[in-house]
N, C-alpha and C positions, 0 to 999 in steps of 0.2 A: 736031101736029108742030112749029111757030113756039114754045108755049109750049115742048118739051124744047129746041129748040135755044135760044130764051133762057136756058135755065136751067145747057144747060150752058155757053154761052157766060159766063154771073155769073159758076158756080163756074171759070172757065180766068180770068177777072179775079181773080176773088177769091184764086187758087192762086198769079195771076202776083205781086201785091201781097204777099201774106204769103213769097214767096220774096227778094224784092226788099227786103223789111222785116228779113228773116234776113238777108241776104248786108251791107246794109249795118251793121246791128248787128254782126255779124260784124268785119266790115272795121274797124269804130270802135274795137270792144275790142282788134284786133288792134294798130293805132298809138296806142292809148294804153299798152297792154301795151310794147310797143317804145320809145315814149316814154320812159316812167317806167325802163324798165330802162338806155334811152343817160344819163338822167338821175344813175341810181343810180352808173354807172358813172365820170361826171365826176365825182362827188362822191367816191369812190374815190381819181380822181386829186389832185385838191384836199387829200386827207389826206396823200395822198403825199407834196404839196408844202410842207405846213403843218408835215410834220415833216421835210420837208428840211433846216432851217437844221441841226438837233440831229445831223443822220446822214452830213451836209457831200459829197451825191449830187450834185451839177451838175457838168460838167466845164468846164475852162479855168480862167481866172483866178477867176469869182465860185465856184468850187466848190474854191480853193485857199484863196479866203477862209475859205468854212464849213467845209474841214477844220482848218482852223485854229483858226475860232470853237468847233468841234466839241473839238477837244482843252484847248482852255482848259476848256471847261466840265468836261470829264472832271478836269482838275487842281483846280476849283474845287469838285468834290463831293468828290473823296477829301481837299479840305484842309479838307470841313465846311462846304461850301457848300448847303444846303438849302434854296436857294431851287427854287418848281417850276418843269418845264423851259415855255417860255412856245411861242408858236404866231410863224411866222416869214410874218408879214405883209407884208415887203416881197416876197417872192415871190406871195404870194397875190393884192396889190394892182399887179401887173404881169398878172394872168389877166384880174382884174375892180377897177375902182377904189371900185366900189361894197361891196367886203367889208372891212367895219372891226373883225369883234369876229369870234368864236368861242363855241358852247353846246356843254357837255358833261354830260350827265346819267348818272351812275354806273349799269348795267346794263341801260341800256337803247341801242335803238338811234341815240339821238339824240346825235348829232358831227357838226354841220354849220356853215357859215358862216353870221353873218347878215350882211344885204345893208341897203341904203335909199340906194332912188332919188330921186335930186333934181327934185322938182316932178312925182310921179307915183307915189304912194302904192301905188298896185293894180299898179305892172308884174309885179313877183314874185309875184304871186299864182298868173302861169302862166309866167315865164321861172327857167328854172334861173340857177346862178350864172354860168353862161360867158355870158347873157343870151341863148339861144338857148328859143323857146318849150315848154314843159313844161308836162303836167297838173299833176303834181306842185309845177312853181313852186320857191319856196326857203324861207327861215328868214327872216323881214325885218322891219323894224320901220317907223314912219310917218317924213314929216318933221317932225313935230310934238315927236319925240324927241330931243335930242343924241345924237351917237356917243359919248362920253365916261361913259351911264351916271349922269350926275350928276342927271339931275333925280328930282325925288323922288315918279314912278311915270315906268316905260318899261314896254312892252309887247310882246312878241315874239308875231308870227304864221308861221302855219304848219298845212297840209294835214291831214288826218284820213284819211292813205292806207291802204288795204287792207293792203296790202304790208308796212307795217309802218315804211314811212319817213316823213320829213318829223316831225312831232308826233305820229304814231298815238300814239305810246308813252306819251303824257300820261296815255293813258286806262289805263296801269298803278295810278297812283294811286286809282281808284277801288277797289281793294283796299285792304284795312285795313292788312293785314300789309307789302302791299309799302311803304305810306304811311309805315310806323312805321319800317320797316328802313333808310329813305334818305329822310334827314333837308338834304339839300343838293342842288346842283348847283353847276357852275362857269361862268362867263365870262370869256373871255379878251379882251383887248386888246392893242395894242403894249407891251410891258413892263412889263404887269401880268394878275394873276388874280385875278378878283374871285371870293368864296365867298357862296353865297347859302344859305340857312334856310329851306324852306319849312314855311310856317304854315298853307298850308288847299289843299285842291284840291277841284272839287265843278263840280256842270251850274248852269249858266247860262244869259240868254238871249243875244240878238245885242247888248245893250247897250253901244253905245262908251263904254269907261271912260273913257278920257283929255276926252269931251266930257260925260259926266253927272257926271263930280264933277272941282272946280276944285282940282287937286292945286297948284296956285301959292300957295293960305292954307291955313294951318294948320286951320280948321273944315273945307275941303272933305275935308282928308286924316282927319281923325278919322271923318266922316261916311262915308268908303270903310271904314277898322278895324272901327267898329260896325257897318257891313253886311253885314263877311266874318263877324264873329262871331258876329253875329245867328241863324243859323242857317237861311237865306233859302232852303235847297237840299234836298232829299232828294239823299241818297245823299252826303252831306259829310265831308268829314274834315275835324281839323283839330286844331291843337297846340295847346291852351292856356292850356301851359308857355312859352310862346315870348311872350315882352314883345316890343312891338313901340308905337311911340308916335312921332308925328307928325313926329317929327324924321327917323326912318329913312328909305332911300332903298329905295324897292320894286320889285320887277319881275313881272310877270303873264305867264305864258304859254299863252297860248289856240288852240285850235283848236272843231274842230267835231265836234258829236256826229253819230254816224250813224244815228240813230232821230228825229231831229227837225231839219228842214229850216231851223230859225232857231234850234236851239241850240246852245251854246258849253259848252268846258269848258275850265277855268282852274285854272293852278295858282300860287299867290301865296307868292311868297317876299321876304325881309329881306334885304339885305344885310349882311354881318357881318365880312367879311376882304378886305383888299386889299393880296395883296402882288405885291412886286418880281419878276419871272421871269430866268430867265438870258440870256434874249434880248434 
């Protein structure tokens, strides 16, 4: 009799445990699911604001400005003005002061701000851009970077989300076809677009670039070229038709693969155009 009541008293522990292991897995997937979507949704509004300046939506005085700004530009394209329309950072930089640039990747889901926090490398790893915390996190680059772009390797990171936000969409390039067909991406700044080339996209490991090769001499940067073109990766793509030589100013953008717990995928692109925007 002691032995069945031990036994079912195990299995009413072991029933309580296994419900209590559901219900909080449950619960988890539940606010991270809500997370990522209050997430997606700020970032929504962010667009909204980014092309405010162009669409002149505020009211009062600063939204008499942008209709204004708004109408010049419209006189300045029909008199053959061709420059592209740029991303309106002063609005953006009253949300979060930490949003300096903008990435846009042709056909994919990636249009978001990037961010970089002063003296705190990892905050965006889980804060969205309004800086409120998020699995998802943001688009952000290190301090070790200028905001300007200029030095010659920057690094953008960014989530490997389910959903399809944040960087998922890096992992498009790992198709041939899609790698061949989109040949660029863009970054934006205050009063400029910069146009980038990309030359290789391929798995990697968790390797911090910016500290395994000394992109400040010209032998560290060649020693990064010979190891993209090396052919270092299964499953590599890469251009090269695409000159590319120590002088260039490069950009990486990384995320993570979902089948390997320390690995990265990266896609490396040239910079090649910097022009003037209307903004």
């Amino acid at each position: 009799m002691r032995d069945k009541k031990g036994t079912h008293r195990f299995w009413g522990v072991l029933f309580y445990l296994a419900l209590m292991v559901t219900i909080v897995s449950a619960s988890y997937a539940g606010v991270r699911f809500c997370s990522n979507l209050v997430t997606e949704q700020s970032y929504e509004r962010l667009r909204d604001a980014a092309e405010a300046f162009a669409v002149g939506t505020k009211n009062g005085q600063q939204g008499k400005e942008k209709n204004k700004a708004a109408k010049e530009m419209e006189r300045e394209s029909e008199a053959g003005d061709d420059r592209p329309e740029g991303i309106d950072f002063a609005e953006l930089s009253s949300i979060n002061p930490d949003i300096y640039a903008w990435i846009r990747i042709p056909d994919t889901q990636i249009d978001y701000p990037v961010l970089q926090r002063e003296e705190d490398d990892t905050y965006y790893l889980r804060h969205n851009s309004s800086g409120r915390y998020a699995f998802a996190g943001s688009i952000y680059t290190e301090e070790a970077n200028s905001r300007d772009f200029k030095d010659p390797m920057t690094v953008l990171y960014g989530h490997n989300m389910r959903d399809g936000s944040m960087f998922q969409n890096l992992h498009f390039f790992e198709d041939e076809t899609f790698f061949a067909e989109h040949p660029e991406f863009f970054i934006y700044l205050p009063g400029y677009r910069l146009t980038y080339e990309i030359f290789a996209a391929y798995r990697f490991d968790d390797t911090h670039l910016l500290g395994a090769f000394d992109f400040s001499k010209k032998k560290g940067r060649w020693a990064y070229i010979r190891e993209v073109f090396a052919g270092i990766s299964m499953g590599q793509n890469t251009r090269e038709d695409v000159k590319v030589t120590a002088k260039d100013k490069f950009v990486t953008l990384s995320t993570c693969t979902s089948d390997q717990a320390d690995g990265r995928y990266l896609v490396q692109a040239v910079l090649r155009k910097k022009e003037k925007t209307r903004q």
